[in-house]
C-alpha positions in Angstrom: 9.6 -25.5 -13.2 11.6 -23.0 -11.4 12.2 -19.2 -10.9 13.7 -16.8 -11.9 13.6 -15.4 -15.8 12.6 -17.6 -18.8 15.2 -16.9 -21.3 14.1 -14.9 -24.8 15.3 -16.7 -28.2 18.1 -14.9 -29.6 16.9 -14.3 -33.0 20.6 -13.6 -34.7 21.3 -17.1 -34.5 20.2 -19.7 -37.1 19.5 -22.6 -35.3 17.3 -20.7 -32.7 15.4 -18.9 -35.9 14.6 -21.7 -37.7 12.9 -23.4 -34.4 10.7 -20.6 -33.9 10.4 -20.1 -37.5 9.0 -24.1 -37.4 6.7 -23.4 -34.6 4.8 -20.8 -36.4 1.3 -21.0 -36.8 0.9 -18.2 -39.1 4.4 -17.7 -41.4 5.9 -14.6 -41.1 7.9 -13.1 -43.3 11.4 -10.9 -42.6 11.2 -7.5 -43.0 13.4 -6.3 -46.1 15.4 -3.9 -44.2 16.8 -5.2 -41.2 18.4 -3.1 -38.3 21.5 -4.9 -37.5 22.0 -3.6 -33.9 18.0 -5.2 -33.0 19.2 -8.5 -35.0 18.6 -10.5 -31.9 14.6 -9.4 -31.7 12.1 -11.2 -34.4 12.2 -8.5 -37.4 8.6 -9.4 -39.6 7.2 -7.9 -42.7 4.1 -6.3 -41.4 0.9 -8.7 -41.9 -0.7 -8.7 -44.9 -4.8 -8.3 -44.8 -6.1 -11.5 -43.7 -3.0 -13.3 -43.2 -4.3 -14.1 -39.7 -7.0 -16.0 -40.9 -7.5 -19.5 -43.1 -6.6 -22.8 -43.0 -3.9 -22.8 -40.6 -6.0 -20.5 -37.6 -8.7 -23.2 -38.0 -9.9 -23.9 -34.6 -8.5 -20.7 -32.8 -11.1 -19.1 -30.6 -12.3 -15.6 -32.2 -11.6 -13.9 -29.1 -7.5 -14.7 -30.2 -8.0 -14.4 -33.5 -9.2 -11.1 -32.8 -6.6 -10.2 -30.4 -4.0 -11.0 -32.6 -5.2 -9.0 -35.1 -5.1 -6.3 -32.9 -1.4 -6.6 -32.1 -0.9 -7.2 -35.5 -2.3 -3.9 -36.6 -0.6 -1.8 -33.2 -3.5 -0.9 -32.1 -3.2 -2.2 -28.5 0.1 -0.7 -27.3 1.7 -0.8 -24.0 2.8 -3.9 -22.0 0.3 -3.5 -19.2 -2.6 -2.8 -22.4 -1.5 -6.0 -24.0 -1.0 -8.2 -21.0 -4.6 -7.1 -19.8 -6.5 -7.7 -22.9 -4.6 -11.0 -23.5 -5.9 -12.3 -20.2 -9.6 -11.0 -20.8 -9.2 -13.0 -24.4 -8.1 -16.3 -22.6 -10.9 -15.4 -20.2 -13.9 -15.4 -23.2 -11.9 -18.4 -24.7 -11.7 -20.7 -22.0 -15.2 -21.1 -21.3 -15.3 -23.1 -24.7 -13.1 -25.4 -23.8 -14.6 -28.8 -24.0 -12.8 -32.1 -25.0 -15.9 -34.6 -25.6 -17.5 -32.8 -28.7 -14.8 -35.3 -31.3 -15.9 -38.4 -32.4 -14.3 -41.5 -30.9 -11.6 -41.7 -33.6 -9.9 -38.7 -33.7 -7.2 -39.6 -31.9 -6.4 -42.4 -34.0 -6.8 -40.7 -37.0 -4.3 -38.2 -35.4 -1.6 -40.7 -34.6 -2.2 -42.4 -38.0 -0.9 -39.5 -40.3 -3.3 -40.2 -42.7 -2.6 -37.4 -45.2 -6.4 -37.0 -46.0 -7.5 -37.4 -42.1 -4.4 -35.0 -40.6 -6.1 -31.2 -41.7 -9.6 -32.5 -39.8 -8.0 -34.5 -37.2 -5.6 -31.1 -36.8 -8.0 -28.7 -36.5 -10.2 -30.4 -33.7 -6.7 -30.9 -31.6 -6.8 -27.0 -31.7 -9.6 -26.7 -30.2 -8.5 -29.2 -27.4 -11.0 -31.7 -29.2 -10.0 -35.2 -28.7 -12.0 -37.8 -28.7 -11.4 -40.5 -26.4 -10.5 -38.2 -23.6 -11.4 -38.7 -20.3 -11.9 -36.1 -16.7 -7.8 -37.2 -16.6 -7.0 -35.8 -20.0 -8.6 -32.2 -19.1 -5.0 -30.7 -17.9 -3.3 -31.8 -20.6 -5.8 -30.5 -23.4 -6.2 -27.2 -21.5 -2.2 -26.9 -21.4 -2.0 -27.9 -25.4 -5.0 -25.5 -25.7 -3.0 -22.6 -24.6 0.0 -22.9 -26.2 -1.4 -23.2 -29.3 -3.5 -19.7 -28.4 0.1 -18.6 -27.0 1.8 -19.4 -30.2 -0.4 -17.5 -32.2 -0.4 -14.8 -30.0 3.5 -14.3 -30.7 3.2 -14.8 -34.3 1.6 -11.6 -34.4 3.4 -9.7 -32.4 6.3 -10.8 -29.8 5.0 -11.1 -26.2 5.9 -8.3 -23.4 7.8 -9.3 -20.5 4.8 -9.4 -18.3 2.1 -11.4 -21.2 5.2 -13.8 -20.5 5.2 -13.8 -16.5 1.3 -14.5 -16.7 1.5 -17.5 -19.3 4.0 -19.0 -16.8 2.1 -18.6 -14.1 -1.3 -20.1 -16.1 0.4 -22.9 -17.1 1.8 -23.4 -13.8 -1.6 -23.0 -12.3 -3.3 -25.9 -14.8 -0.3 -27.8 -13.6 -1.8 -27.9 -10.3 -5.3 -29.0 -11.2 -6.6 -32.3 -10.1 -5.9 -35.3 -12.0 -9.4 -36.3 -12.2 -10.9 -32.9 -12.4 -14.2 -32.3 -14.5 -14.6 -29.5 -17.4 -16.3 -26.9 -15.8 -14.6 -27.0 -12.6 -11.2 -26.5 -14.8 -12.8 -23.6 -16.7 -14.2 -22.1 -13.2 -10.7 -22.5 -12.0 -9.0 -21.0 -14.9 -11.2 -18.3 -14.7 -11.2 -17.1 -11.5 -6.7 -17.6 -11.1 -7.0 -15.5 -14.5 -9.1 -12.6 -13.3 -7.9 -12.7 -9.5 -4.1 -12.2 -11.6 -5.4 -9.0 -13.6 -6.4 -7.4 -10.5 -3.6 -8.5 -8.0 -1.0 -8.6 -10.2 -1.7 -6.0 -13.1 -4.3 -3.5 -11.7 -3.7 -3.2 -8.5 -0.6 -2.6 -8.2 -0.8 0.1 -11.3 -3.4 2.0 -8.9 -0.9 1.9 -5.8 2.1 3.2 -7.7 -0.2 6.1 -9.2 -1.0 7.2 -6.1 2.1 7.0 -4.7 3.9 8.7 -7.0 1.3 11.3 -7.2 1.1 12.0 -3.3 5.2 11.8 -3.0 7.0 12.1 -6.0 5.4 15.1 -7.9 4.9 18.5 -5.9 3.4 21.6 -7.1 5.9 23.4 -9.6 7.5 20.7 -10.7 9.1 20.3 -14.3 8.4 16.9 -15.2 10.4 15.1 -18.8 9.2 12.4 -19.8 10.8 9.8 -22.5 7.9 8.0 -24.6 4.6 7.4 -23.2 4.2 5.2 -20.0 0.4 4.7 -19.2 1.7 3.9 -15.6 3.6 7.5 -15.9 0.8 9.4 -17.5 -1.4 7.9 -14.7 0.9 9.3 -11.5 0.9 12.7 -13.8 -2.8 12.5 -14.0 -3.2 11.6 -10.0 -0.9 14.0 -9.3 -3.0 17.0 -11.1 -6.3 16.1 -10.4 -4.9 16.0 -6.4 
């Protein structure tokens, strides 16, 4: 793919709505009072208890379903909090990822749409379970994998611009794996372009920009407003008194 910035649905128009709306894996449902001049952001009914669990999450690691609950509820906030424990969730759920656990017909009963086959046949391809695959099937199932995590991970809460610049830059990455690579070398892989992005491209940089604002931005004296509540801010303030 190429640069520059993917572009956000616009939610005020009905054809864009009803794809996502499609795509869902857990339904939402629209908030009754709607603020017209946010009409082009995703406006939900907050979750009801155990909404994020059942029939339709069958197959989900824990480790998402957990996170998304956790969105759900607000109590991760921040897009630097969110981004980081997204990427420690993939990190647990990746090393489960296997795609020779199914029985040899699963993909057939998959393409067959056997109504009585589909919910079993469904929930193993969540897991990135099908049968029949081979070392040159372990990109794609990893790339389906993650969508499906990714998708969930929206339905409870909209992503933040940088939980969207690292799924890019995942997928990307399995892009790049060999054809013929084995399991565990793509989970090794996935793992270590995952954790080397938190700390190059999330915590790093946080810990540079704290201590360069708190060595040259704040002196002694200063009267300092701030509007909400940055971590990255409250960190330079922090840096900056404890200097």
């Amino acid at each position: 793919g190429g640069g520059g910035e993917e572009k956000r649905p616009q939610f005020d128009d009905p054809g864009t709505k009803a794809k996502q709306r499609k795509g869902q894996i857990v339904k939402r449902v629209d908030a009754e009072r709607v603020i017209p001049f946010l009409s082009h952001l995703p406006q939900y009914a907050p979750h009801a208890g155990g909404v994020l669990l059942g029939q339709h999450t069958q197959g989900i690691h824990p480790a998402i379903l957990e996170l998304g609950a956790c969105y759900a509820a607000g109590s991760i906030r921040g897009a630097s909090a969110r981004t980081a424990a997204l990427i420690e969730a993939f990190c647990v759920a990746v090393q489960s990822f296997s795609i020779q656990s199914a029985p040899h017909s699963t993909t057939q009963a998959t393409a067959s749409s056997s109504s009585a086959a589909a919910p079993a046949a469904a929930g193993v391809e969540q897991l990135g379970l099908l049968n029949g695959s081979t070392s040159q099937d372990v990109r794609r199932e990893l790339d389906r994998t993650v969508k499906r995590w990714v998708q969930f991970v929206i339905d409870c809460r909209a992503m933040a611009v940088p939980m969207g610049n690292f799924v890019r830059h995942l997928r990307a990455h399995i892009s790049t794996l060999a054809p013929d690579i084995s399991e565990q070398d793509a989970r090794d892989s996935m793992l270590a372009f995952m954790r080397t992005f938190l700390h190059a491209k999330l915590l790093a940089p946080q810990r540079i920009i704290s201590q360069t604002g708190a060595e040259s931005v704040v002196n002694d004296g200063d009267v300092i407003m701030t509007i909400g509540r940055s971590a990255l801010v409250e960190n330079i303030l922090l840096a900056a008194a404890g200097a």
